[in-house]
Backbone bond lengths (Angstrom), bond angles and torsions (degrees), N, CA, C in turn:
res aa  C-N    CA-C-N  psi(-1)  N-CA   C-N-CA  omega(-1)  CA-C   N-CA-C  phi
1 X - - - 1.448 - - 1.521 109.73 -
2 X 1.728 111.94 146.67 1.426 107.51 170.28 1.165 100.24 -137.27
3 X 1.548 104.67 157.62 1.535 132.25 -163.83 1.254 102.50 -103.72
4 X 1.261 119.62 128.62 1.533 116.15 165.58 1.008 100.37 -116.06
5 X 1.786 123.06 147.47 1.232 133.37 178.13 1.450 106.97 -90.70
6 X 1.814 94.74 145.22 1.699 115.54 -176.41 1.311 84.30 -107.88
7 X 0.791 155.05 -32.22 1.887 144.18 -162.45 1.578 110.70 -11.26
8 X 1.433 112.10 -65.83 0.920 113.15 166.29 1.311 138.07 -61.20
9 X 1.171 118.37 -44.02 1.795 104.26 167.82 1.280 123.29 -59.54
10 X 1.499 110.41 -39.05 1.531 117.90 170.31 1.803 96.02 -58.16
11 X 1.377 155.21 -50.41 1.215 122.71 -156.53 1.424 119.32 -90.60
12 X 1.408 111.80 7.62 1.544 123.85 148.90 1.235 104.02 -66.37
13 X 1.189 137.07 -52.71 1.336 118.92 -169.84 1.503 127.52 -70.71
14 X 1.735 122.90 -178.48 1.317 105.50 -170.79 1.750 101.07 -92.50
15 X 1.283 127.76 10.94 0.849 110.34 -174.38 1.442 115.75 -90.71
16 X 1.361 132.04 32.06 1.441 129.99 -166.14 1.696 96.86 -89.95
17 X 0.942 105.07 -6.71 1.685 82.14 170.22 1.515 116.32 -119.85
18 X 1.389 104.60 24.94 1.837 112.56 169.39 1.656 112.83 -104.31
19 X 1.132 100.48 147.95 1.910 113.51 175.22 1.289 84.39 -35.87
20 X 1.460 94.46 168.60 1.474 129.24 161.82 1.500 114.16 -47.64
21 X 1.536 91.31 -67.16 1.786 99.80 173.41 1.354 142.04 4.91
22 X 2.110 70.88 -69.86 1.637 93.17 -154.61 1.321 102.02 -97.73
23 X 1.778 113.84 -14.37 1.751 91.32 160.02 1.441 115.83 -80.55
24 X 1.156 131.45 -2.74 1.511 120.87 -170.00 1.261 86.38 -99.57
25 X 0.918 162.38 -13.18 1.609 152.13 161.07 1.164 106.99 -89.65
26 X 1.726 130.62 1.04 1.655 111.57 174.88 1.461 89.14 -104.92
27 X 1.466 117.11 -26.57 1.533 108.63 -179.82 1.507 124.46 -53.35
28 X 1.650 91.27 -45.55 1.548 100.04 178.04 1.666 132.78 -66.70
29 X 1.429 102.12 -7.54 1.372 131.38 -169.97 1.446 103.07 -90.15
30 X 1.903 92.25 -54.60 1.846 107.45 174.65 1.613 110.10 -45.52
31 X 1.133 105.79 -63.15 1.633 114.49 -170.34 1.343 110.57 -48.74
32 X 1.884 125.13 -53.56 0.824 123.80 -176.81 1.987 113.46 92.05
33 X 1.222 112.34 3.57 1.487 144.03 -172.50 1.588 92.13 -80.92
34 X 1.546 110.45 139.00 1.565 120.64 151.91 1.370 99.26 -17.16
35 X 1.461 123.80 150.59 1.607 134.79 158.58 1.588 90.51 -83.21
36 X 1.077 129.73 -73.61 1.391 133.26 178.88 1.761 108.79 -4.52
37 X 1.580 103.30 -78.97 1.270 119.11 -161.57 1.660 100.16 -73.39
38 X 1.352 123.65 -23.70 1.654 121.35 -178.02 1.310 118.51 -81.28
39 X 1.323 106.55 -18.08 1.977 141.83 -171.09 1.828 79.37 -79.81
40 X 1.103 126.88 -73.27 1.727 107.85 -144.14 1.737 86.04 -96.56
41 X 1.173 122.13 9.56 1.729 120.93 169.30 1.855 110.30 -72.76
42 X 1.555 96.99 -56.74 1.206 124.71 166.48 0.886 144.78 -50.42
43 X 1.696 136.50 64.19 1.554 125.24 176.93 0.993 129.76 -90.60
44 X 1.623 123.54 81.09 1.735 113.72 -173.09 1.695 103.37 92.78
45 X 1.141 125.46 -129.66 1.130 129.28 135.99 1.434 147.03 -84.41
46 X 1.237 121.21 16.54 1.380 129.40 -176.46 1.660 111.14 -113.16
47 X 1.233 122.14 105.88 1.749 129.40 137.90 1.592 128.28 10.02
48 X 1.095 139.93 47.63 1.235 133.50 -135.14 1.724 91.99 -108.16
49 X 1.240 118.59 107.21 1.554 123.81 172.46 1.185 114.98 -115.05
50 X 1.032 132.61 136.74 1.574 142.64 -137.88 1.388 74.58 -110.73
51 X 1.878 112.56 151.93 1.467 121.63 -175.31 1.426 104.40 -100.20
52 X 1.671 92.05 137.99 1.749 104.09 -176.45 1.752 93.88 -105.84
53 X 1.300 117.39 164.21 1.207 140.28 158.30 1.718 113.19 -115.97
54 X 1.306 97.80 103.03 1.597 95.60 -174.24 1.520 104.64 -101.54
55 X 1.687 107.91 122.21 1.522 109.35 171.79 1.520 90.19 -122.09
56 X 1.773 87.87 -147.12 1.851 105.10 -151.34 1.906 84.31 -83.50
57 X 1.354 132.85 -21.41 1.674 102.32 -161.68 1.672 89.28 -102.25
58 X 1.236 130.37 11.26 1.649 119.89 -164.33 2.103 104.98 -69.66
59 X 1.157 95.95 -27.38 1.389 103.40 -177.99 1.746 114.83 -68.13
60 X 1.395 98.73 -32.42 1.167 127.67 174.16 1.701 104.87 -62.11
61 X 0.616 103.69 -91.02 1.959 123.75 161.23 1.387 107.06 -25.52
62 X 0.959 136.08 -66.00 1.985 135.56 167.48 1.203 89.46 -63.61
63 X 0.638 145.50 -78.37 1.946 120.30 -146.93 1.430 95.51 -67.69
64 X 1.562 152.42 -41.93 0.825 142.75 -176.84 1.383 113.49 -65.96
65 X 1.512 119.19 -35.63 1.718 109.73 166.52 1.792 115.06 -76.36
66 X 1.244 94.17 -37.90 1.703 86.79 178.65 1.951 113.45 -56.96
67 X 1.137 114.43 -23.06 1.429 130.15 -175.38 1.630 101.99 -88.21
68 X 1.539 128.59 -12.59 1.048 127.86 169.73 1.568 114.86 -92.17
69 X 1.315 97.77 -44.33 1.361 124.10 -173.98 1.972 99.33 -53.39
70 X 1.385 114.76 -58.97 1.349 140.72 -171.48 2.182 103.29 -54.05
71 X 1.027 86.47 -55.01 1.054 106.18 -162.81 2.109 115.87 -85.09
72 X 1.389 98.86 -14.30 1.356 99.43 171.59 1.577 120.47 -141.40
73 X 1.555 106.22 -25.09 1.408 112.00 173.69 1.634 118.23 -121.67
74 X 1.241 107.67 87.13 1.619 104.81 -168.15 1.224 122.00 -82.97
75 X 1.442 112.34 -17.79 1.435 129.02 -178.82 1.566 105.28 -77.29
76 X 1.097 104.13 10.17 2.017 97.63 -163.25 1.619 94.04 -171.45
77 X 1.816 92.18 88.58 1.438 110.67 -176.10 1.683 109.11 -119.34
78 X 1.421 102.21 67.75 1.488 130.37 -176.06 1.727 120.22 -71.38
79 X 1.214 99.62 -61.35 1.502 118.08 169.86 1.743 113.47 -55.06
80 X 1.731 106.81 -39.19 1.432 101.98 -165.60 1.676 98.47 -96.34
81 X 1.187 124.27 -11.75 1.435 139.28 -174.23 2.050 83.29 -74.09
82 X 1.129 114.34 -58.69 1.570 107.12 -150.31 1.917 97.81 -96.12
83 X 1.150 112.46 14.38 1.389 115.49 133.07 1.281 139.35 -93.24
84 X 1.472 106.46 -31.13 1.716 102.92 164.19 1.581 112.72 -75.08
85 X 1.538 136.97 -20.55 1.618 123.90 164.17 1.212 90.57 -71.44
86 X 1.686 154.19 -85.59 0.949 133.65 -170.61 1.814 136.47 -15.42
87 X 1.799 108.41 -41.77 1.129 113.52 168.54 1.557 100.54 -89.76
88 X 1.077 140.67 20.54 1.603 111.87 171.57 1.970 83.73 -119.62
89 X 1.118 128.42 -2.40 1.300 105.29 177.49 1.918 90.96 -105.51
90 X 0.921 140.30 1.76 1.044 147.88 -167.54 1.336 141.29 -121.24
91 X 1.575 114.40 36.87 1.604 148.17 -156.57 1.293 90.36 -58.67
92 X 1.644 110.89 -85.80 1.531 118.00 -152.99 1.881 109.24 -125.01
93 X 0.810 85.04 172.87 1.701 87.26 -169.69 1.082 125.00 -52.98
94 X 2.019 111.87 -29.91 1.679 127.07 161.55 1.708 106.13 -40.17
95 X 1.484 99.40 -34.51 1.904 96.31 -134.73 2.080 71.67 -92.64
96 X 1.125 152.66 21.55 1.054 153.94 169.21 1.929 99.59 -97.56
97 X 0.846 134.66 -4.90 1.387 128.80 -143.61 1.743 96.92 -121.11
98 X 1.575 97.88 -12.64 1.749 104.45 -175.96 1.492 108.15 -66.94
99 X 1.848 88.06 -67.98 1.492 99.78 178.62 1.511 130.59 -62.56
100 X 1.072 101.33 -19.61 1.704 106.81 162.54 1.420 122.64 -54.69
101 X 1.033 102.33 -48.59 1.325 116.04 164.63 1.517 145.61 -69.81
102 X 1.450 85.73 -33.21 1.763 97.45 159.26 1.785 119.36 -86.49
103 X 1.495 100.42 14.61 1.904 104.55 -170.38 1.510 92.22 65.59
104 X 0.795 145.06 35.71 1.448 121.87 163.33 1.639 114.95 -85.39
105 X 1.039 115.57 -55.97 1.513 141.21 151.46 1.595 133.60 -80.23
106 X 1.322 122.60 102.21 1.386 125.44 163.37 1.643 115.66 -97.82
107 X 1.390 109.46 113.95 1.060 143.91 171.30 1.893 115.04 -50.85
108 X 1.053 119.06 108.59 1.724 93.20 178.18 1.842 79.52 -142.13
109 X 1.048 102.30 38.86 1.828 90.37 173.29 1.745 87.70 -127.70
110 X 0.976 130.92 12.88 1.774 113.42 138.65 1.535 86.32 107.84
111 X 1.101 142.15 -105.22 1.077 145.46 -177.77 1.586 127.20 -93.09
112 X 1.518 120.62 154.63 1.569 130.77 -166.68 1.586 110.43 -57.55
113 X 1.224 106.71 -54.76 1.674 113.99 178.39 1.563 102.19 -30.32
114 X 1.532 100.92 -69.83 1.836 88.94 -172.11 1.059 115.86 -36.78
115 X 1.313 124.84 -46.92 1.772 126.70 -156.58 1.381 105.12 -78.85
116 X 0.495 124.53 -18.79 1.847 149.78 -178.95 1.539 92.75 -59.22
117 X 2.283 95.76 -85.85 1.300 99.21 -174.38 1.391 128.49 -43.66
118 X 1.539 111.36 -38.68 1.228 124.31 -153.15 1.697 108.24 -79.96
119 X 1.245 113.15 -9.50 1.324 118.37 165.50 1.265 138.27 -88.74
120 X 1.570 96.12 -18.67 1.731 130.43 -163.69 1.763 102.98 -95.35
121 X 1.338 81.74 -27.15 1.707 90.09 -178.97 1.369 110.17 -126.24
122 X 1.012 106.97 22.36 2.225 104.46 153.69 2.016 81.75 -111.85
123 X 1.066 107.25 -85.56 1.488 78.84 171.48 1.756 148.94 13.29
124 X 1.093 94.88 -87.92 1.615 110.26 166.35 1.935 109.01 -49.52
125 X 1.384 108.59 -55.38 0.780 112.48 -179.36 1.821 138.44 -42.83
126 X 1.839 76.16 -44.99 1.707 92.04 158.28 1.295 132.87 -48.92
127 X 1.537 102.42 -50.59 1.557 137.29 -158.15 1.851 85.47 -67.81
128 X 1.424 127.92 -56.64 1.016 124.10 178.93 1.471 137.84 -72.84
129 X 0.998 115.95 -25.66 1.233 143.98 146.67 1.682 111.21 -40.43
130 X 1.327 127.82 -77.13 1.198 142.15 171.29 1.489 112.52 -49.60
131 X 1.565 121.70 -35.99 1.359 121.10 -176.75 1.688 105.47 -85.56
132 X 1.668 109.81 -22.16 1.335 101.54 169.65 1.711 121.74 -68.40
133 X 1.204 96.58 -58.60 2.133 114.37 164.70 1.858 96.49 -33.21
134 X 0.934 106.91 -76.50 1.416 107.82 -165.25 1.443 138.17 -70.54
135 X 1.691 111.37 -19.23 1.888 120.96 -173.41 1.837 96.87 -118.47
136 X 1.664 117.22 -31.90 1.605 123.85 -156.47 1.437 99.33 -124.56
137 X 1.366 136.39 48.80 1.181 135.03 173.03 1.366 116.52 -123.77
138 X 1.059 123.94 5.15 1.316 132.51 159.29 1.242 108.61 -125.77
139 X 1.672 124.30 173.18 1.388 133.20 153.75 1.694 123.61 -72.52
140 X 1.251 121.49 -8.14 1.604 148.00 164.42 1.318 103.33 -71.47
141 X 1.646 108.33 -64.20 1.405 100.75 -150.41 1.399 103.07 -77.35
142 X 1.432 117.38 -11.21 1.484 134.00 173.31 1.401 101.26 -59.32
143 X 1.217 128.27 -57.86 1.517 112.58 -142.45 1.813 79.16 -110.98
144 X 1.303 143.71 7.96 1.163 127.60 136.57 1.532 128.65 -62.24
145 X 1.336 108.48 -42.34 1.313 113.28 -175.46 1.676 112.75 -64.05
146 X 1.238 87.99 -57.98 1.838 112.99 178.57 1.931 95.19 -40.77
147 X 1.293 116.64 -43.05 1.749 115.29 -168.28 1.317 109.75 -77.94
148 X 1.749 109.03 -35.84 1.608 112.04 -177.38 2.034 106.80 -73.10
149 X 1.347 126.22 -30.35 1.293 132.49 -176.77 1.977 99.55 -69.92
150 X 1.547 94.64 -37.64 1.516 98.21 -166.78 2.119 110.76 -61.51
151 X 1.652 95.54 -48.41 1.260 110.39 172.44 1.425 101.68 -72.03
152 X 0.809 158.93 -24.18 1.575 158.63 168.23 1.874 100.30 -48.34
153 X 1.263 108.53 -71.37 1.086 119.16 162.49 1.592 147.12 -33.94
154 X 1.303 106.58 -56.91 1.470 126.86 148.98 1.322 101.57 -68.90
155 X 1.025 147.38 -11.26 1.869 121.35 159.76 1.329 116.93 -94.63
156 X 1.454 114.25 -5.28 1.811 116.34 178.35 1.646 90.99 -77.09
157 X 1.597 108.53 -59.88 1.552 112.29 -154.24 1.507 81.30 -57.24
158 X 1.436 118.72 -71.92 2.371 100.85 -170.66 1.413 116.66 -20.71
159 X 1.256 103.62 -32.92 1.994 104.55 -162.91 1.369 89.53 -98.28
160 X 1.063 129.43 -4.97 1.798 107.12 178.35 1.407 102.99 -101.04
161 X 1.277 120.09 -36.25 1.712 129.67 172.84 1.661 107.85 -60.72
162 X 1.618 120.71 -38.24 1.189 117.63 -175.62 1.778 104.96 -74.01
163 X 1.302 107.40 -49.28 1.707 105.05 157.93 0.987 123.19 -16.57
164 X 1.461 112.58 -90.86 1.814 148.40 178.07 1.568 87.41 -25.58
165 X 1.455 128.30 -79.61 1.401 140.72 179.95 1.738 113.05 -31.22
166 X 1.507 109.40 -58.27 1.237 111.43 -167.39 1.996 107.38 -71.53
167 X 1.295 94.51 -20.79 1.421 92.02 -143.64 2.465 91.39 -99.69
168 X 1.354 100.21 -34.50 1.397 101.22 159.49 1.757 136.50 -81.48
169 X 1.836 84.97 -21.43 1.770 84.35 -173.79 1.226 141.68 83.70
170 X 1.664 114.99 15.48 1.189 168.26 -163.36 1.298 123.20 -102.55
171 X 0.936 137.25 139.27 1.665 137.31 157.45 1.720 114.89 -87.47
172 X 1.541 135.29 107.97 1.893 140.60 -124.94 2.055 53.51 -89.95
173 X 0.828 166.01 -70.54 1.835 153.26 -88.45 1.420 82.22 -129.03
174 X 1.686 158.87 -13.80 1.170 122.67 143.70 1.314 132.14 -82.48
175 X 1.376 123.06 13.69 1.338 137.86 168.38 1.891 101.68 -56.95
């Protein structure tokens, strides 16, 4: 395992003059992340990410645990928790080039892009997956969801017409 130091992001913040404690419990609060999975992330102040070896079947292997994980242990979403920090430290193919370097990540799929994609899209995948289970699994929750996006909608266009109105001096309905 390797540690990457937060020192610095933590001394942007206001918490540089609180215990240890109480920033590792405002962090974990900040993030909004499992306590579980932020608890063994967390040592003190240091980042602690356990080292992956990413080849050609790992994509294979995460989606097959996240699909285990999903499907039998919901209370203990470990695997899909340490793919979404993976995708938020893991944008673009640059942001692959950190952890390589710190041993955090060994690369054996040849180039950064993959690792990139391959995180961006088990990721997403989740995100969709989970929004199907949870908003499109009934015919209810369908035509609820479908009504709350619809009114979502019709209140942007009101606020952009009430804009347009306030901001030209106009009536948006004699256009």
């Amino acid at each position: 395992m390797k540690v990457i130091d937060i020192d610095t992001i933590l001394e942007r913040c206001i918490y540089k003059a609180l215990p240890d404690s109480v920033i590792t419990d405002s962090l974990l609060l900040e993030n909004q992340f499992p306590f579980s999975l932020l608890q063994t992330l967390f040592d003190k102040r240091d980042l602690v990410i356990p080292l992956l070896v990413v080849e050609d079947r790992t994509e294979i292997v995460f989606r097959n645990l996240v699909a285990l994980e999903q499907c039998h242990y919901l209370d203990a979403s470990y695997i899909t928790d340490y793919i979404g920090v993976m995708d938020i430290l893991i944008n673009m193919s640059r942001d692959v080039d950190i952890p390589i370097q710190k041993k955090v990540l060994i690369n054996w799929l040849g180039d950064t892009d993959s690792m990139a994609n391959l995180f961006t899209g088990l990721f997403k995948g989740i995100v969709m997956s989970t929004l199907k289970r949870e908003y499109f699994d009934t015919p209810w929750k369908i035509a609820v969801s479908t009504a709350g996006i619809l009114l979502l909608i019709l209140a942007v266009i009101q606020t952009v017409c009430a804009l347009i109105e306030v901001t030209h001096g106009e009536d948006i309905t004699s256009i």
